[in-house]
N, C-alpha and C positions, 0 to 999 in steps of 0.2 A: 504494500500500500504506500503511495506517494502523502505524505504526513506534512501541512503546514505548521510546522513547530516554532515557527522566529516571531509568531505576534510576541509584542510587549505591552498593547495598546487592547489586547480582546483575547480572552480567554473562556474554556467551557469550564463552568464550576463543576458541575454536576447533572446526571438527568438517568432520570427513573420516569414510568409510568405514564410512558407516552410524549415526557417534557422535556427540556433541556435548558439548564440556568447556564448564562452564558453574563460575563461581563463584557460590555461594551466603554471602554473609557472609563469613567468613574461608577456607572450606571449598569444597573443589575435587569436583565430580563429572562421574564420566564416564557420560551415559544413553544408551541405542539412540534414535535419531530415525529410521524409514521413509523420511522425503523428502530425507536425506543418502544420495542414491546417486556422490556424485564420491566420487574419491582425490584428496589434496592432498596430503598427507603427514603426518607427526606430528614437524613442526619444531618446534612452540611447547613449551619444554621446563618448562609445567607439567603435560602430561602424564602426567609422570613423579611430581609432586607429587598426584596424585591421591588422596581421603581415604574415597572411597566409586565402585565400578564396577557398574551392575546389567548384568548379562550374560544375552542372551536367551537361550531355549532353543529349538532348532530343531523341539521338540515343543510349543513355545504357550507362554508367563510368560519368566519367568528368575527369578535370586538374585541378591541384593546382597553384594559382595566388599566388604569396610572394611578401613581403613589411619586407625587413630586418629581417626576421626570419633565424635564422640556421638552417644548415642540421643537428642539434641535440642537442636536451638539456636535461637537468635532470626534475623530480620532484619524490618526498615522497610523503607515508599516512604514522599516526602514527595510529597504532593499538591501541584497548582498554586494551588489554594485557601488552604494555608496550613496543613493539617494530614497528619499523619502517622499511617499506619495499620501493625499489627505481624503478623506470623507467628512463629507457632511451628511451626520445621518438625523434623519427620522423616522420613526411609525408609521406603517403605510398600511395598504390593504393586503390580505392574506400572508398577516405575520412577519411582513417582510419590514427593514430597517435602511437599506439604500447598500448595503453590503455582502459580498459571500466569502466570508472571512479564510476558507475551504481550500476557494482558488489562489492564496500567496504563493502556494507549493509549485503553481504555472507560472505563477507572476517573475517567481526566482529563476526555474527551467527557461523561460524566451526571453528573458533580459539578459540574463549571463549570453547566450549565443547573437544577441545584437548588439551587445558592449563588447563585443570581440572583433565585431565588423568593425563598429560605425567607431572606434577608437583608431583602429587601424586605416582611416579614411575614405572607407567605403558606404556610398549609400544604401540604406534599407528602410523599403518601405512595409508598411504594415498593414495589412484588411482585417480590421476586426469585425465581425458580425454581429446581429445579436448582441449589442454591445454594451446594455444596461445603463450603470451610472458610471463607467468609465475606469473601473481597477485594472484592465489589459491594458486599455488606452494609456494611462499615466504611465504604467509600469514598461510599457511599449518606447513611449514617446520618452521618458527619464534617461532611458537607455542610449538615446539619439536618431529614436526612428521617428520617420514623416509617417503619420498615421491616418489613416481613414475609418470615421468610427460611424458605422450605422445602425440604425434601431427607429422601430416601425411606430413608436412612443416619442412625439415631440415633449411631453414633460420628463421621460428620460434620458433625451439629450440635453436638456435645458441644464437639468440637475448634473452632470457629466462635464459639461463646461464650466459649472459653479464649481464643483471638485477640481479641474486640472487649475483651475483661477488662483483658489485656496491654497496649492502647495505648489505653486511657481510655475506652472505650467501654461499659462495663459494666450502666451505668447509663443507655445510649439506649433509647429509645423504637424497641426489636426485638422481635418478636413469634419464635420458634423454635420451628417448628414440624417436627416427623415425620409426615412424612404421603407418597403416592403425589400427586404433582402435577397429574396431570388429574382426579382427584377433587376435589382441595381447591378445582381454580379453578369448578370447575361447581357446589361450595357456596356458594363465594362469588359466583359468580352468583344462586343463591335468595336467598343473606340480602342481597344489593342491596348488595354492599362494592364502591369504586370508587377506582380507583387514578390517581395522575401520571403513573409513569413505572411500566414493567415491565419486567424481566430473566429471560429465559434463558440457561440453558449444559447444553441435554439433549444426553446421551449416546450413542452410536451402537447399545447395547441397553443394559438394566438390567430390575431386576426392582423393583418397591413394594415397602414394608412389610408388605403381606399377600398376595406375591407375585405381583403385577399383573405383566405382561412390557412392556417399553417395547421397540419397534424404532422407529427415526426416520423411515424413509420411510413406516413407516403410520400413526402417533400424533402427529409434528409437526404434521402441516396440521391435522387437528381439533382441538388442543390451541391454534393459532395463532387460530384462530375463534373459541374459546370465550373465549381471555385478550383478545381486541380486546373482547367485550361489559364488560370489566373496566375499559376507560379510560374515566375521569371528562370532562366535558365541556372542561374545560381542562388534561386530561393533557397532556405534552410533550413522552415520549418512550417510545420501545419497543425494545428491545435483544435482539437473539440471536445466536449466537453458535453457531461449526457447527467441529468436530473433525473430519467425519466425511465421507470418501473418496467425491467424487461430489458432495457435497453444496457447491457454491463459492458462491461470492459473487453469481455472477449466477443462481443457485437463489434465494438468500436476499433478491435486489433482486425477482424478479418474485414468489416468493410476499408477501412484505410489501405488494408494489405491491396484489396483488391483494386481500392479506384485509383493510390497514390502509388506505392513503391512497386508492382509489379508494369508498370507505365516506366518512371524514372527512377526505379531503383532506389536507394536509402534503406533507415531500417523504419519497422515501426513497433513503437511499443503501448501499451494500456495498463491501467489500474485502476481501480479504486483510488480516490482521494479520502482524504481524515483531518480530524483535529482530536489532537491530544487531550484527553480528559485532566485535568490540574492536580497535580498529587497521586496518580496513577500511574498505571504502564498501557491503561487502555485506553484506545482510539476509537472516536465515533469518528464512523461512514458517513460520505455526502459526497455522496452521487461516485461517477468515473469519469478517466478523460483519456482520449488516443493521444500519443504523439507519434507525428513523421516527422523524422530527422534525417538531412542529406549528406551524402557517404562524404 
């Protein structure tokens, strides 16, 4: 399992019984997590310190219960590279906070391989898909890549520009774009644009901007096709990243195998991603992700 072990800013306290306490910065939340099916108990007595609870509803969503939390706080990761990327998080719908703390352990893996290039004078550009509130994007762009970051949610670009603004990034070479993601890549096929490295993190259904429907087991494979015609002859790497129940890691190793490296060779590898439980030796699961990496 690939383990993001270097927060210093966000930790899992504890989680039994369907929950997961997780501090976020100074602030304690309790979220429903699916793959916490033990009981353990609720000994860790920051439970009781809790500043935010989203409680599900047995009808689909839930609400967020607050205990003096703000409508909005900061937190950092520092990269192994040397730099520091920032969130602005909040509370949002379906448990979510503006962050997947999961993916640093990516964030580390494609930064180190384009602080190799872009130190050495070469340029590397970045396609990130699916691009949320922008953690690939800074971690991308810190490293010295020119980035293009799309997501089918103009308030999740909005808030992605708010984050690379916040820890210096302002001013990088991002392209922000609102668009349906397998459109944009099969434009960018005609106009002959070619990429280093690519990133996804698509969803298990969503809709476009001009309400296209995405479900992943019928739109990943040919969306995975269409972004291979996108890697430049000396790209370096290809990343995605899977949430979505059924869809494991040895999904994610033989489709890469088949659409990426049996094309242009390299290797490819998958796993499981995790975050270390605090005072433990065990790791919660969340989710998996392929890497293609070029020989």
């Amino acid at each position: 399992m690939w383990v993001a072990d270097r927060w210093k800013d966000y930790t899992v306290l504890d989680c039994t019984d369907g929950e997961k306490l997780e501090r976020f910065g100074e602030y304690l939340l309790v979220r429903p997590d699916p793959q916490v099916i033990w009981s353990t108990g609720h000994d860790n007595p920051n439970w009781k310190k809790k500043n935010g609870h989203y409680h599900r509803s047995n009808k689909g969503g839930g609400e967020w219960e607050f205990f003096n939390l703000p409508d909005e706080w900061e937190i950092g990761y520092d990269l192994a590279i040397g730099k520091r990327i920032g969130f602005h998080l909040k509370p949002f719908a379906f448990k979510h906070t503006g962050v997947f703390p999961e993916q640093a352990v990516n964030w580390e893996w494609f930064s180190s391989i384009i602080k190799e290039r872009t130190s050495a004078g070469r340029p590397f550009k970045v396609l990130n898909l699916f691009a949320y509130t922008g953690g690939a994007t800074m971690a991308a762009a810190a490293a010295g890549a020119a980035v293009t970051h799309v997501d089918a949610a103009k308030g999740m670009v909005a808030w992605a520009k708010e984050n690379a603004a916040g820890c210096g990034l302002g001013d990088a070479p991002i392209r922000w774009l609102v668009d349906d993601c397998g459109k944009f890549v099969k434009r960018e096929i005609r106009r002959g644009n070619r990429y280093q490295g690519i990133i996804m993190d698509p969803p298990s259904y969503g809709r476009g901007p001009g309400g296209e429907i995405w479900k992943i087991e019928e739109s990943l494979w040919p969306l995975v096709q269409d972004a291979v015609s996108l890697l430049d002859d000396d790209a370096a790497f290809f990343l995605i990243n899977s949430y979505t129940t059924g869809l494991q890691s040895a999904v994610l190793s033989y489709m890469m195998s088949a659409a990426i490296s049996e094309v242009r060779g390299g290797t490819v590898s998958a796993s499981e991603i995790g975050l270390p439980l605090e005072g433990s030796s065990r790791i919660l699961p969340c989710g998996a992700s392929g890497r293609w990496t070029a020989e």
